[in-house]
Steps between C-alpha positions, in 0.01 A plus 500: 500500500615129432846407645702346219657164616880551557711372177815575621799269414667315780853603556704207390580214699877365603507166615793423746633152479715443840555141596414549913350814614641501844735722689822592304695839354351419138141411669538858673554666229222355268266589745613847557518544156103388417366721797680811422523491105262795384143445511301426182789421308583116534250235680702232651471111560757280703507127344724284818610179279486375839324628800489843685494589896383783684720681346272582261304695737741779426369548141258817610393613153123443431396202261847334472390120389764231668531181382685180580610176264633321779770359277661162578839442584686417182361579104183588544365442168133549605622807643526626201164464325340615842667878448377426186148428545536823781695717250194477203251523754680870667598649180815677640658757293834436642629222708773585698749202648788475752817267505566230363282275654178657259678593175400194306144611537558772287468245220140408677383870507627527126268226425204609679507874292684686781617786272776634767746248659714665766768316690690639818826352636516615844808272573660152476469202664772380738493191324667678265577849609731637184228376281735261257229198540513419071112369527383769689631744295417282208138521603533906539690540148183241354222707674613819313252518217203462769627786712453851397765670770716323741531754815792429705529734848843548533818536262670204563166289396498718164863463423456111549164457325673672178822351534463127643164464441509666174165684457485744260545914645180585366320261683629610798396785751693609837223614773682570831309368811332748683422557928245684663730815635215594748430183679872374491691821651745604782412426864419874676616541764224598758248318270506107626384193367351163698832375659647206430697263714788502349479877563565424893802667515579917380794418411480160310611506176237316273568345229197382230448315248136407289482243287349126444722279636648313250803390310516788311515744744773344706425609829756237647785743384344783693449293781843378498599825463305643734673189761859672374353833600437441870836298529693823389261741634431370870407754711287691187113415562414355168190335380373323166217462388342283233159607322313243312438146501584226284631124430857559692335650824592149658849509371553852593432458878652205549834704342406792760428248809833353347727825549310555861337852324158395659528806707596773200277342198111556394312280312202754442353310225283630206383848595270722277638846677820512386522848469487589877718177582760627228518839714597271809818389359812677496682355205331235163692237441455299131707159497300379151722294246248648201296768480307712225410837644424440882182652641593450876817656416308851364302523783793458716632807340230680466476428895806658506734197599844444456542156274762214521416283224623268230595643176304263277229578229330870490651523828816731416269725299301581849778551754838763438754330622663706778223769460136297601650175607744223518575218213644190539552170318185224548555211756760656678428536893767694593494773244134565622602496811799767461183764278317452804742578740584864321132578561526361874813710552405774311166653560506835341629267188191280531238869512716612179463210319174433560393880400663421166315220430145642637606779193587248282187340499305829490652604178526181324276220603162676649204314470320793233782397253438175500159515477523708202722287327285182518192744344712627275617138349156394550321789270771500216474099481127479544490807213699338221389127559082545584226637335226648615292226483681274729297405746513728817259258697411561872568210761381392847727532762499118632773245661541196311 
C-alpha cells in the first residue's frame, strides 16, 4: 500500500530576541528553558541583535535555528529592517524578547505579522537600577499596544512595571524563574566532585560568588567585604571566590592585589559547570545593586547554600530573612561582612539555612513550574490571537 506523505502541522515557532547570547543568569535560563520545554509543543529560534559565543553550544534541542544581526553600537536603524526581512521570512508564531535592550523591536515584529509579542524583564540596568529613567520607561509605556504580555520574574519588577512604569495589570503576567533541582543539589558527603584549588584546605571556609563582572553586580563590595572579613577573622581559613568574567576583571584584581588578598582570592573565570563548583563553596554571597529574580542565586539554594546577599529587586522574595539567609543594605562592605561572619562562626546555622532554602526552591521555583507557565502563556495567547491558517512553516537550522 502507498505511504501517504506526512501533512502534519509544525508545532509553532517562538523566536527569542536576546541582544548577546553569551554566558549570563538570563542566557542560562533561555537555554534551559528551549531544551527542556516539552517536545512537540513549541519550535524555537534565538535571534542575537548582536553576536553569540560558544555558549550557544549548550542549546541541545534538535533543529533550534540561531541567528545573529550583529547590531552596531548605537541606533541601529538597519537593525531593524534586518529582523524584519528575518521575521517574514521565519514566520514565528510568537516572538519572545528580554530587557530592555530588545523591546522596541516589538514594534518591528508587529510590523512584520508576528501575531504574539512577548516581552520579559529579567532585571534592570545598573545604569539605572530602581528603574526611574523617564525615556526608558517612556519607551516601555509607548511599546504597550505592540506587546501582548509583559512577563516580569520577580515581584518587585511587577510592582514597578504597574506602578512606575504604568502598564496596564492585564498585560502583565508573573512567571517565577525556575532551577534544575537535580543538577544544582547538596554536596554528599562520600560522593566527590573534581577538586578545586581553592578547596586546598578541609577546613577553609569558601565563599562564592557567579556572576559577569560588571557594575551591576558590585563585586567590589564583596571584595571589600570579604578584605573586612579576614581583618576581623584572622586566624579563620577563609577563601573567596569569584565565578565569571567580565569588563571589571582588571579593576577587581588590582582592588584584591591592593588589600594583599592574592593568597585568599580566585579568579576562576567563566565556567560552564557551575553546579559541581557551587557544591565546593561553603556559603553564596550576592553583592548586586539590582536584580530581577537571580538565577545563580536559585541554584545556590537549591545547592543547598547559605546566602549573604543584597536585598534589592526579586531578591527578598527568594531568601527568609533569618530562616535561608542573611539581608543587608546594597554597597555596604561591612554589613556583608558581619552576614558572613554568622555563617563563619556558626556552622550548624550555615547547614540550617541552607536546608531551608534547598526547600524553598523545591516547592516554589522548580524548573517543571516554570516550564509550564511559559506553555501555558504561550497556548492561551497563540489560541485567541492566530488562526489556523497562520503559517506553521518549517526552517533550517543555520548560523547567520
Amino acid at each position: 500500500m502507498k505511504s501517504m506523505p506526512d501533512t502534519a502541522p509544525q508545532p509553532p515557532l517562538v523566536a527569542h530576541l536576546i541582544y548577546r547570547l553569551d554566558i549570563g543568569g538570563l542566557e542560562t535560563l533561555l537555554v534551559d528553558t528551549i531544551n527542556r520545554m516539552p517536545p512537540g509543543r513549541y519550535r524555537h529560534a534565538v535571534i542575537c541583535l548582536t553576536d553569540y559565543t560558544d555558549f550557544a553550544q549548550r542549546i541541545t534541542r534538535p533543529g533550534v535555528a540561531l541567528f545573529a544581526l550583529h547590531k552596531p553600537a548605537g541606533l541601529g536603524l538597519g537593525t531593524h529592517a534586518d529582523l524584519f526581512r528575518l521575521l517574514r521570512r521565519l514566520r514565528p508564531r510568537i516572538l519572545h524578547t528580554y530587557n530592555l535592550g530588545t523591546i522596541e523591536y516589538a514594534a518591528t515584529a508587529w510590523l512584520a505579522g508576528v501575531p504574539v509579542r512577548v516581552h520579559a524583564e529579567h532585571g534592570r540596568d545598573a545604569r539605572d537600577p530602581q528603574g526611574v529613567n523617564p525615556k526608558h520607561n517612556l519607551l516601555r509605556r509607548l511599546l504597550a499596544p505592540c506587546i501582548d504580555r509583559y512577563v516580569p520574574v520577580s515581584r518587585d519588577l511587577h510592582g514597578w512595571l504597574e506602578r512606575v512604569v504604568r502598564i496596564p495589570r492585564a498585560r502583565l503576567q508573573l512567571i517565577d524563574n525556575g532551577v534544575d533541582t537535580e543538577r544544582f543539589r547538596p554536596s554528599v558527603p562520600g560522593v566527590n566532585d573534581a577538586a578545586e584549588p581553592w578547596q586546598d584546605d578541609p577546613a577553609a571556609f569558601v565563599i562564592g560568588t557567579v556572576g559577569r563582572l560588571q557594575d551591576v553586580k558590585d563585586q567590589a563590595t564583596l571584595v571589600e567585604a570579604f578584605a573586612i572579613l579576614r581583618r576581623q577573622l584572622p586566624q579563620a581559613p577563609l577563601r573567596l571566590v569569584l565565578v565569571g568574567d567580565g569588563p571589571l576583571r582588571s579593576a577587581l584584581a588590582a582592588q584584591v592585589a591592593a588589600s594583599g588578598l592574592q593568597d585568599s582570592v580566585w579568579f576562576a573565570g567563566a565556567r560552564s559547570d557551575v553546579a559541581p563548583v557551587m557544591r565546593s563553596f561553603s556559603l553564596f554571597a550576592l553583592s548586586s545593586i539590582a536584580e530581577g529574580t537571580p538565577v545563580t542565586l536559585l541554584e545556590a539554594m537549591a545547592s543547598g547554600l547559605p546566602v549573604a546577599a543584597t536585598a534589592v529587586g526579586g531578591i527578598p522574595d527568594l531568601v527568609e530573612q533569618d530562616v535561608s539567609g542573611s539581608l543587608v543594605p546594597p554597597r555596604d562592605p561591612h554589613a556583608l561582612a558581619a552576614a558572613i561572619a554568622t555563617y563563619v562562626r556558626e556552622p550548624a546555622l550555615a547547614r540550617r539555612h541552607g536546608a531551608a532554602g534547598r526547600a524553598r526552591v523545591e516547592h516554589q521555583y522548580s524548573m517543571h513550574a516554570m516550564l509550564a507557565a511559559y506553555v501555558a502563556l504561550y497556548d492561551e495567547l497563540c489560541q485567541t490571537k492566530t488562526t489556523p491558517s497562520t503559517p506553521n512553516k518549517a526552517i533550517t537550522p543555520c548560523a547567520e
